[in-house]
C-alpha positions as CSV (number, residue, x, y, z in Angstrom):
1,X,0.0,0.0,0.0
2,X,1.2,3.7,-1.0
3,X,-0.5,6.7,0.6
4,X,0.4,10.3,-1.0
5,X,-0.4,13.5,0.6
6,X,-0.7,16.7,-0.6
7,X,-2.0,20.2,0.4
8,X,-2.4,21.1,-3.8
9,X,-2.9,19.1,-6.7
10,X,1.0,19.4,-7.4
11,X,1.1,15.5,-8.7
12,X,2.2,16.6,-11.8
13,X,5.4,18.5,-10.9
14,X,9.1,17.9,-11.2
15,X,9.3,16.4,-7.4
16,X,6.4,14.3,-7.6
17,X,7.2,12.8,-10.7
18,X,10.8,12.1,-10.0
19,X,9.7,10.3,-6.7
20,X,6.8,8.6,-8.1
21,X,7.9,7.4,-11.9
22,X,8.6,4.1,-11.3
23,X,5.8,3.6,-8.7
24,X,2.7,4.9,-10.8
25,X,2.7,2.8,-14.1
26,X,1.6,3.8,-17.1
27,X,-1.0,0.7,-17.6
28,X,-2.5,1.7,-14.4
29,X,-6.4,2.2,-14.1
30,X,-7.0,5.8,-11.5
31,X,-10.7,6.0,-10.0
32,X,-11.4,9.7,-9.0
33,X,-14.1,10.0,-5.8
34,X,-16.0,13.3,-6.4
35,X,-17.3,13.8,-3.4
36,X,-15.3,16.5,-1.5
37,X,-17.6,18.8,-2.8
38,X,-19.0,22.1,0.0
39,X,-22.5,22.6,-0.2
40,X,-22.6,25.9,-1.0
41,X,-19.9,25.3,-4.0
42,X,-23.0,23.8,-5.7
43,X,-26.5,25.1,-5.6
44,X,-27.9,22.3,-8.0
45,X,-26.6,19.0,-9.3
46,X,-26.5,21.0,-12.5
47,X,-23.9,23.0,-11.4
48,X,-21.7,19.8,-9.8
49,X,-21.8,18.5,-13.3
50,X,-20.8,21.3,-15.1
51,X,-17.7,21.4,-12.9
52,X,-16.5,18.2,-13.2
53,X,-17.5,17.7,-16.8
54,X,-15.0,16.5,-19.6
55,X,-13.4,19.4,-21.2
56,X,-14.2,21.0,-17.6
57,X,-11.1,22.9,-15.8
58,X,-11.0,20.6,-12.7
59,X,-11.3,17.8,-15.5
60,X,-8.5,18.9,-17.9
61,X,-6.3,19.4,-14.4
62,X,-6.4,15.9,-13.3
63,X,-6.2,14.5,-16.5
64,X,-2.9,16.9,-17.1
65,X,-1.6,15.4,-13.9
66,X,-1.4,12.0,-14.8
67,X,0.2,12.5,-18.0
68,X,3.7,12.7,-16.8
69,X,3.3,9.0,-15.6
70,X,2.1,7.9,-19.1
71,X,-1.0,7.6,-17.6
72,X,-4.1,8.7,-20.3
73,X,-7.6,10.1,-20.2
74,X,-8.9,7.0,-21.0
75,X,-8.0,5.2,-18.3
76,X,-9.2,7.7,-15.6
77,X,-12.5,6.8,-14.3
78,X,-15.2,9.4,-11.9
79,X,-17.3,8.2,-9.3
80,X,-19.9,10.5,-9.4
81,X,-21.7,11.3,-6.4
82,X,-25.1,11.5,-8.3
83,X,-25.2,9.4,-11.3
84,X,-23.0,6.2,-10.0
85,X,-25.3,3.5,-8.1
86,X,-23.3,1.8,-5.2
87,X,-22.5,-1.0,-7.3
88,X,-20.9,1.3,-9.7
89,X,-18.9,3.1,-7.7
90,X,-17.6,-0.3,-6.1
91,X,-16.5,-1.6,-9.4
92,X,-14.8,1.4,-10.6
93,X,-13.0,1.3,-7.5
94,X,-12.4,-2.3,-7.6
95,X,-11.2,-1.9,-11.2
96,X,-8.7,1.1,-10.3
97,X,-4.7,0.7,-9.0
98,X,-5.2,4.2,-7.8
99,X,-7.6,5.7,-5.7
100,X,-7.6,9.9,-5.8
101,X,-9.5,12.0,-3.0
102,X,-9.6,15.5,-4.2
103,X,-9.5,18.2,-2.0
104,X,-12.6,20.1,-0.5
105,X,-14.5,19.1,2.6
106,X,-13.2,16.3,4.2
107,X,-15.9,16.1,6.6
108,X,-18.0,16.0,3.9
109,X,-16.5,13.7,1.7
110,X,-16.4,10.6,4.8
111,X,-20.0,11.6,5.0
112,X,-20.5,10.9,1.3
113,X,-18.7,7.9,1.4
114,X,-20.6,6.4,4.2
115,X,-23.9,7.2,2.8
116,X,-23.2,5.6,-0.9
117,X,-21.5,2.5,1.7
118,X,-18.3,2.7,0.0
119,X,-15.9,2.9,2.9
120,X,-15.2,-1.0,3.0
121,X,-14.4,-1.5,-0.5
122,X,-11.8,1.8,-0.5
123,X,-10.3,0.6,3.0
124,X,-9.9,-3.0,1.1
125,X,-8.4,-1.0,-1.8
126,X,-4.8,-1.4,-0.3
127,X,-3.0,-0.5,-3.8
128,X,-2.1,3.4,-4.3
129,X,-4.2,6.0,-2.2
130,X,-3.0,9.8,-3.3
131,X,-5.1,12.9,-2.2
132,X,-5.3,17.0,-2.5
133,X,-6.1,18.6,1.0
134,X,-9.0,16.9,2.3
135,X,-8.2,14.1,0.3
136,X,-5.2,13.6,2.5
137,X,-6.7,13.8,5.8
138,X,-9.4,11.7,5.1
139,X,-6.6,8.8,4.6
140,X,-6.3,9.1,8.4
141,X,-8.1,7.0,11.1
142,X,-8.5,10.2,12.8
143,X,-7.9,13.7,11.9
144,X,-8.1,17.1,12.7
145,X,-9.4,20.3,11.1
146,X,-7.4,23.3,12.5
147,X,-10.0,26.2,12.1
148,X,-10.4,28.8,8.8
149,X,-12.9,30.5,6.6
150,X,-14.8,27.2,6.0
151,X,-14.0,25.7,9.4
152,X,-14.4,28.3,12.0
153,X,-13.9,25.0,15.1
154,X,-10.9,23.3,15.8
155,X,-12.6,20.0,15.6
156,X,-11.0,16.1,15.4
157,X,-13.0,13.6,12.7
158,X,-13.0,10.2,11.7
159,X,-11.4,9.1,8.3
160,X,-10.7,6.0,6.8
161,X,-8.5,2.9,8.7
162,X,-5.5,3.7,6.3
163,X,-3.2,6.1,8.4
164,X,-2.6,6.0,11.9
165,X,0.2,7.3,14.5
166,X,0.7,10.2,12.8
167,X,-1.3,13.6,11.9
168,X,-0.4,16.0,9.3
169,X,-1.1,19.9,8.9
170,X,-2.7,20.6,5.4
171,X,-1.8,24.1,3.9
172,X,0.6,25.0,6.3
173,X,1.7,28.8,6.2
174,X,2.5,28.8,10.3
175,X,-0.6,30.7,11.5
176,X,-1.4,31.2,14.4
177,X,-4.8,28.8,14.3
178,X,-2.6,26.0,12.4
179,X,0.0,26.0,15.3
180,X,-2.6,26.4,18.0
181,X,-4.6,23.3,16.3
182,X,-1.1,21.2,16.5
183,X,-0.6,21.7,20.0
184,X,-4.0,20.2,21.0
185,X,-3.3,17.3,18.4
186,X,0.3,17.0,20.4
187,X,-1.8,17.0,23.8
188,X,-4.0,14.3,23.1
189,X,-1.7,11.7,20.8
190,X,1.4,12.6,21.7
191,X,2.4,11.4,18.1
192,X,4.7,13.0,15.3
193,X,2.9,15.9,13.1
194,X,4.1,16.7,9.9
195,X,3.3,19.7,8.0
196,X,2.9,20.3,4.3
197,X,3.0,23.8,2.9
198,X,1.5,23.9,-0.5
199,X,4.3,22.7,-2.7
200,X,5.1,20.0,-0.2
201,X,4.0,16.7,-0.2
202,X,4.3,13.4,1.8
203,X,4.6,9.9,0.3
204,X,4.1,6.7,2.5
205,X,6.0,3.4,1.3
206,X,4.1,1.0,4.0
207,X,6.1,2.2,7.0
208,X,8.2,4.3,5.5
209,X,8.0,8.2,5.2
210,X,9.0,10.7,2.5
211,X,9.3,14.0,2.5
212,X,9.2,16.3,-0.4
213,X,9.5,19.8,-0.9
214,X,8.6,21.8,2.1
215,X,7.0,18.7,3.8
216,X,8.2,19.0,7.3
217,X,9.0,16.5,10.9
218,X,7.1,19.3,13.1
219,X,6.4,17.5,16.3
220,X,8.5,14.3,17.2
221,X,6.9,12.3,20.1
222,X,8.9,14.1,22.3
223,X,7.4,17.5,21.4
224,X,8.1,20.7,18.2
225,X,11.5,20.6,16.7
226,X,12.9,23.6,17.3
């Protein structure tokens, strides 16, 4: 199992690629979960559609950031959150060596997951797991959201049973809420937190960690690096 985290979609870039060219095969099938979506970010499903659509910006940028690996359009699959049945969205995930969470609403996204009854089948996935933001925390059997314009509560969530014994800061730019959020994570696990800035990005072999970029150790499980 491979887990990649990042706080952007940077998959496409110099780092990424170099780290992850012999990993992500070119014959490999990707299965895009489209359900990190905010409610407010779409009024109607009619306005979902239109931003996910083929020839759609978000569409063009995921397609675009496969490419690199050799990867094509036409082996990219969506699981759309209004159009795919359950048994659908389990085959497409079933079908797929990679597994991408975009970023979003993480809280949001679980909650989709669980409704549609998909959080099995992507915990059973156990190939390649790579996600944006909220598509990275969400990889975590628990998880934190440090407070900002959507979030306005510190709060901790429950994920999916991929990630443990560590936490990781998303969009990390040291503000004051981001470090204030960390301590309380350090409190109550007592665990290493690493934090990625927005052209960093983390890549777990099984038990081993990468760093890349401005990815960073921030808390050991003695306490903050200094």
């Amino acid at each position: 199992m491979m887990n990649v985290l990042m706080s952007r979609g940077i998959l496409g870039h110099e780092m990424m690629v170099e780290e992850l060219k012999d990993v992500l095969k070119k014959e490999y099938k990707v299965a895009i979960l489209l359900y990190s979506f905010f409610k407010e970010q779409f009024q109607t499903e009619r306005d979902y559609h239109a931003f996910y659509e083929k020839g759609s910006e978000y569409y063009e940028k995921i397609v675009s950031a496969f490419e690199p690996y050799g990867i094509q359009e036409k082996q990219l699959s969506w699981v759309n959150y209004y159009h795919d049945k359950k048994e659908d969205a389990m085959k497409k995930i079933k079908d797929a060596d990679i597994l991408y969470f975009p970023g979003g609403a993480p809280d949001l996204m679980m909650e989709r997951i669980i409704e549609k009854g998909l959080k099995e089948v992507i915990e059973a996935h156990r190939k390649i797991y790579i996600g944006s933001s909220a598509g990275a925390m969400i990889q975590f059997e628990n998880y934190h959201i440090s407070s900002d314009a959507e979030y306005p509560q510190f709060t901790y969530q429950t994920g999916l049973n991929l990630l443990k014994g560590f936490s990781i800061e998303v969009h990390y730019r040291r503000r004051k809420k981001q470090k204030s959020g960390m301590r309380k994570v350090f409190r109550a696990y007592k665990h290493p937190i690493l934090t990625i800035p927005d052209d960093g990005a983390v890549v777990v072999y099984d038990d081993e960690i990468i760093l890349l970029g401005t990815a960073k150790l921030t808390y050991t499980h003695q306490g903050i690096l200094r």
